[in-house]
N, C-alpha and C positions, 0 to 999 in steps of 0.2 A: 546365533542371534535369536533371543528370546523374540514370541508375537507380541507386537508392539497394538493395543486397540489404539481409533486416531478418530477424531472428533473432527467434522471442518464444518467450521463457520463461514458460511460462505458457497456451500456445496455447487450452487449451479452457474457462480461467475468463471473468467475463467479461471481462477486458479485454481479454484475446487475442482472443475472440469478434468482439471492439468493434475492435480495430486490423486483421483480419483486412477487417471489413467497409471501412474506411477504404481500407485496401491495394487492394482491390477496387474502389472508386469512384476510384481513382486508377493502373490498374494500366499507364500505360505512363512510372512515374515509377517503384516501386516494385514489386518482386518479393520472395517469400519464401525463403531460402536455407534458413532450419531450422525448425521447431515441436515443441513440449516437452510433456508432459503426465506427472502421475503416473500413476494409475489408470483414467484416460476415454480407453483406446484405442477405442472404437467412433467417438467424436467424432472424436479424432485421425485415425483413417481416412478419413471424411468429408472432412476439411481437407488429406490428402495429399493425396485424390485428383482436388479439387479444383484446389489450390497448386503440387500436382509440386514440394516444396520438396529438394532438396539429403539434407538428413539429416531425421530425425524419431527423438526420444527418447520413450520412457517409462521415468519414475525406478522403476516401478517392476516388479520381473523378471515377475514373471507376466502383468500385462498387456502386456509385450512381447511374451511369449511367443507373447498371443492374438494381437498386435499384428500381428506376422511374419503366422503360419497366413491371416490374412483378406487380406494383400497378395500369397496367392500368384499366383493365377489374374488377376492386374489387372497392367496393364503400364506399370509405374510403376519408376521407377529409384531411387527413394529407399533411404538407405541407412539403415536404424532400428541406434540403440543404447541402450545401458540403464543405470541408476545413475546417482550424481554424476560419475561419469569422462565420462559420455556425456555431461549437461549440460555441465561445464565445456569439452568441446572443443567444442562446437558454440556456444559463449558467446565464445570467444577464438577460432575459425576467420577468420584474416585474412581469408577471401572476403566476412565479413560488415560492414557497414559500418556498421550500428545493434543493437542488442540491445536490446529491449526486456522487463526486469525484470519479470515480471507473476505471477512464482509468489508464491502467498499464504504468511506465514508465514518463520521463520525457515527454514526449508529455501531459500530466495531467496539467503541470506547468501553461500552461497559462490559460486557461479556465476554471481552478478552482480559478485561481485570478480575472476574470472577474465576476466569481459568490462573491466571497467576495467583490468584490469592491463597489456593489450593495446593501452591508449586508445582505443579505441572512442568512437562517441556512444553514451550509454546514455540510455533511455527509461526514468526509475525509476517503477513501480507499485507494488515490495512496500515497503510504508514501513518494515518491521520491519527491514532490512538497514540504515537507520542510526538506528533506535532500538538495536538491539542494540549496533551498533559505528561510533555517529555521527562521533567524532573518529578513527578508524584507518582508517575509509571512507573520510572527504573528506582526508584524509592521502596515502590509494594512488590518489585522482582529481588529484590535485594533481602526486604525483610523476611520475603516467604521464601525464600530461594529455590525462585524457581529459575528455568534455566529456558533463556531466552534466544532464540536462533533466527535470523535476517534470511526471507524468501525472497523480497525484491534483489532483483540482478544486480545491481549496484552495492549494494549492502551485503549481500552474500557474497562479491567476488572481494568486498573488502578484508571479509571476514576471511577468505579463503587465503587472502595476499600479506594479513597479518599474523604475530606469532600467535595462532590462538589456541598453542598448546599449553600453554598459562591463560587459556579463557576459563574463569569460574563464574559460577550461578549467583554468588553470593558476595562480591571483590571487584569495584571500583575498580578498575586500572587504568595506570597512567603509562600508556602506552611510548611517549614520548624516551621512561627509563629504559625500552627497546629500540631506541633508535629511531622511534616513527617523527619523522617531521610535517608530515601533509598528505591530507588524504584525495586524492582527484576521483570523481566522480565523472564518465562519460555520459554526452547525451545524443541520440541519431538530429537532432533537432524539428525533428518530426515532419510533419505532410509539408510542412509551408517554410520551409530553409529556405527554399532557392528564390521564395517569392518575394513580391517589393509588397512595401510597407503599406501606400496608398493601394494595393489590393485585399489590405485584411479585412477590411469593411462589409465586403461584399462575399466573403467564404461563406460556406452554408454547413451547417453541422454534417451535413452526407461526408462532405470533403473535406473537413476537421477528424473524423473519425476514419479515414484512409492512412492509418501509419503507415509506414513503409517496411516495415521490418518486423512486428511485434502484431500479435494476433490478441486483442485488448476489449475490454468494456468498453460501452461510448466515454462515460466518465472518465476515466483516466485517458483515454483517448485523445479528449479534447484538453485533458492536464498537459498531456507531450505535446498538442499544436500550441499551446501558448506559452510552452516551459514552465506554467507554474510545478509541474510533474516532480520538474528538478530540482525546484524550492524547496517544496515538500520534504525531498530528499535532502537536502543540505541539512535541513535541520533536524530532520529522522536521526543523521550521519551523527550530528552534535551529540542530541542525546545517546545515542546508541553506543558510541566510542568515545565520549567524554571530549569532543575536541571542540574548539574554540571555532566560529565564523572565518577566524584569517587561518585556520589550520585546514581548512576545505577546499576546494578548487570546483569548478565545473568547465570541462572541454566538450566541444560539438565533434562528435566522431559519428560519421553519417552511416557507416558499415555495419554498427553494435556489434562486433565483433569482442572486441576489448572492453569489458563493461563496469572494471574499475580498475585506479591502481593506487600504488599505497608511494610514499618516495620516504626515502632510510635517509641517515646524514652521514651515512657513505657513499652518496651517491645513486644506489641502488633505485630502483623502479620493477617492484612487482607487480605483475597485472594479473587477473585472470580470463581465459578468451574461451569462446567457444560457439557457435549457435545461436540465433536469439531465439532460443527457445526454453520456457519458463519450468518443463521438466528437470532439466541442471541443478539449477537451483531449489527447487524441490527436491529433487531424491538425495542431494546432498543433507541436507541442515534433516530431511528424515530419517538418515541413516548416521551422521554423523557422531562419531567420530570415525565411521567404517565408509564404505562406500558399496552402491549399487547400481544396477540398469537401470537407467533413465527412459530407453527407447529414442534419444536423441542421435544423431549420425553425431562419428567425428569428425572435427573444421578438419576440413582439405585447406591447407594452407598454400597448396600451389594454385586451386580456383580461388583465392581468396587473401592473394596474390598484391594486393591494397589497402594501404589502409592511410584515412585522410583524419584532420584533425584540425583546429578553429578555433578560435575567438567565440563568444557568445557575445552576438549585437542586441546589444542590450536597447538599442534605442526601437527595434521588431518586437523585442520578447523582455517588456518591464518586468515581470513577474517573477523572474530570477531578483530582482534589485529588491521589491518588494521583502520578496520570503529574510531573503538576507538582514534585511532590517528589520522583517519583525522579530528573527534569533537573538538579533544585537540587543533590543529594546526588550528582551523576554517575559516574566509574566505572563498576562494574558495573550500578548498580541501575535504570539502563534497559533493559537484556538480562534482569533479574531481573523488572521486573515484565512486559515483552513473552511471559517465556517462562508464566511461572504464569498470565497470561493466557489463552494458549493450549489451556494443560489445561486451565484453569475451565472457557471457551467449549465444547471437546468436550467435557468431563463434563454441563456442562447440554444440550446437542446431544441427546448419549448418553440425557436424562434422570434422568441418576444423582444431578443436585442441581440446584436449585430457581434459579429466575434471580438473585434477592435475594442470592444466596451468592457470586457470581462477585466483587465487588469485595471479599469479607470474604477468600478465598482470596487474590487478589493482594495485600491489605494484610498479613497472617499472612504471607506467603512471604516478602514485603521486609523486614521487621520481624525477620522469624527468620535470616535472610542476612547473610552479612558480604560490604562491598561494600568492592571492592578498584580501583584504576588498572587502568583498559580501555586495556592500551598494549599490546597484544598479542594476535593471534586468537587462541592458543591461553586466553588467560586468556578472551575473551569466550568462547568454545564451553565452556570449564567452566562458566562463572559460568551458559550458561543450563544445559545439561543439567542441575547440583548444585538447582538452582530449580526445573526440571520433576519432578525427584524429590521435593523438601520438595511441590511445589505438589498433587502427585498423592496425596501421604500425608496432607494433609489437607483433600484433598475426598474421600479416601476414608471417614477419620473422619466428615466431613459425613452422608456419605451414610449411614454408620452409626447414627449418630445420626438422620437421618431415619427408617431405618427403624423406630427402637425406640418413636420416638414415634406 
């Protein structure tokens, strides 16, 4: 196996954390060429000076600024830059051979298309880069062919459960001429499964970000207490493997054990299981089509000896019903409900409005939105900004209204 250089965007959330570790139990295959970070330049330090990578960004000026000041005295050649200019070059830097996609959030969007535009392999983590702009994505991965590989557990064990010895970088497939009839997507249904419905009002971010199973950013954190997580992912699924809303499934498996499975039209149901732990899936899609140490234990399957499975009550967790209708209605209104997401998530974050209100915000945003043909970045980057604006004016009504009462 030739040294592979690896770019991550994303360095200090955890999947960067997680691939760094990976990079690490692997390193005379793999070296870091660059790492990315908004705000968590103390971390990003740590990981320079660890990595000795090539360049190191933070997106954002002031913690670069700190960024600089603390790398004077250390004798380190990294060269730090700042903003999305600095991202995108260090995403499309020919020396780099993989990129790994791992910034949370539509801020992901464009610097993971300057890595594919390059052809690059890309390592995708931020699922928002093709909920936002699913069909203009896998459009610029096609024409550059570049070769795109699924980090998210779900999407990797699809990927693992499908024939993807006919996966190419550059070729549409219609997976269905192999037999594929339905893809299932599992979810643990996060911190608040067992809870009743008239207590989501009163949950507090502390205890929204208590998954049970998955060691996570608050952001997505609070994506798995309200299943929009699994939205996300249905429609990531769409674009990703070309399948249809009614060709998706989502089951509550409270275990994550089993983290996705694919169903044949002989019957057949392959899953893939293991660990809920996000080195798997990492060292997989980084080594692939080979394989590697992950440092993940193997599932004992005599301790682990259970495994449960559900309905999703959709009348608890709208936000599934949502996502699903905004794939159906396509265009913009995946970029619309990803972006009012966003705001809802930090406004309860923030505290400014109550958990219960996040998918009534997303639903009010899309509803009030006129959704147009996503054939165009510039039409996606309006359609979310025009949406984080509605989505912002009324949680702030929200919150108004909480206070008065």
């Amino acid at each position: 196996m030739n040294t592979q250089f690896i770019t991550i965007l994303g360095s200090t959330g955890s999947i960067g954390v997680n691939t760094l570790d990976v990079i690490k139990k692997n390193s005379d295959h793999y070296k870091v060429f660059a790492l990315t970070a908004n705000t968590q330049w103390q971390r990003l330090q740590h990981q320079i000076l660890e990595f000795k990578p090539h360049f190191a960004v933070c997106f954002d000026e002031k913690s670069c600024h700190l960024l600089r000041q603390s790398l004077i005295n250390e004798s380190v050649s990294t060269k730090i830059l700042s903003g999305l200019d600095g991202l995108k070059k260090v995403a499309s830097d020919d020396r780099a051979d993989t990129v790994v996609a791992a910034i949370v959030g539509a801020a992901g969007l464009l610097p993971t298309l300057a890595a594919v535009q390059t052809g690059k392999k890309i390592l995708l983590a931020n699922k928002e880069t093709l909920v936002m702009a699913g069909e203009y994505f896998m459009e610029q991965v096609r024409l550059h062919q570049a070769l795109l590989l699924p980090v998210d557990s779900e999407h990797n064990a699809l990927f693992q459960s499908l024939p993807n010895h006919h996966y190419s970088k550059n070729v549409e497939i219609n997976w269905s001429d192999f037999g594929v009839t339905k893809l299932v997507l599992t979810a643990s249904g996060g911190p608040f499964l067992e809870e009743k419905l008239e207590n989501f009002a009163s949950k507090t971010p502390q205890q929204a970000c208590l998954h049970p199973n998955w060691k996570m950013g608050r952001k997505i954190s609070v994506d798995s207490a309200t299943l929009m997580n699994k939205g996300l992912e249905v429609i990531e699924a769409s674009y990703l493997y070309n399948m249809g809303p009614d060709q998706i499934d989502v089951v509550i498996h409270p275990q994550s054990i089993i983290h996705s499975m694919v169903n044949y039209k002989d019957g057949s149901v392959l899953a893939e299981l293991g660990n809920p732990d996000m080195r798997t899936p990492i060292a997989h899609v980084l080594s692939w089509p080979q394989r590697i140490h992950s440092g993940v234990d193997m599932l004992d399957l005599i301790k682990n000896n259970h495994l449960d499975f559900r309905d999703v009550d959709h009348l608890k967790f709208p936000c599934l019903k949502i996502a699903y209708s905004a794939l159906r209605q396509g265009g913009t209104a995946p970029a619309i409900i990803n972006a009012a997401n966003e705001v809802a998530v930090d406004a309860f974050l923030k505290e400014k409005i109550a958990f219960n209100e996040i998918p009534n915000i997303i639903h009010e945003t899309l509803n009030q939105s006129d959704i147009v043909n996503a054939n165009t970045l510039d039409i996606i980057l309006r359609a979310d900004n025009d949406a984080r604006q509605l989505a912002s004016k009324i949680a702030d009504t929200k919150q108004s209204l909480s206070r008065e009462n």
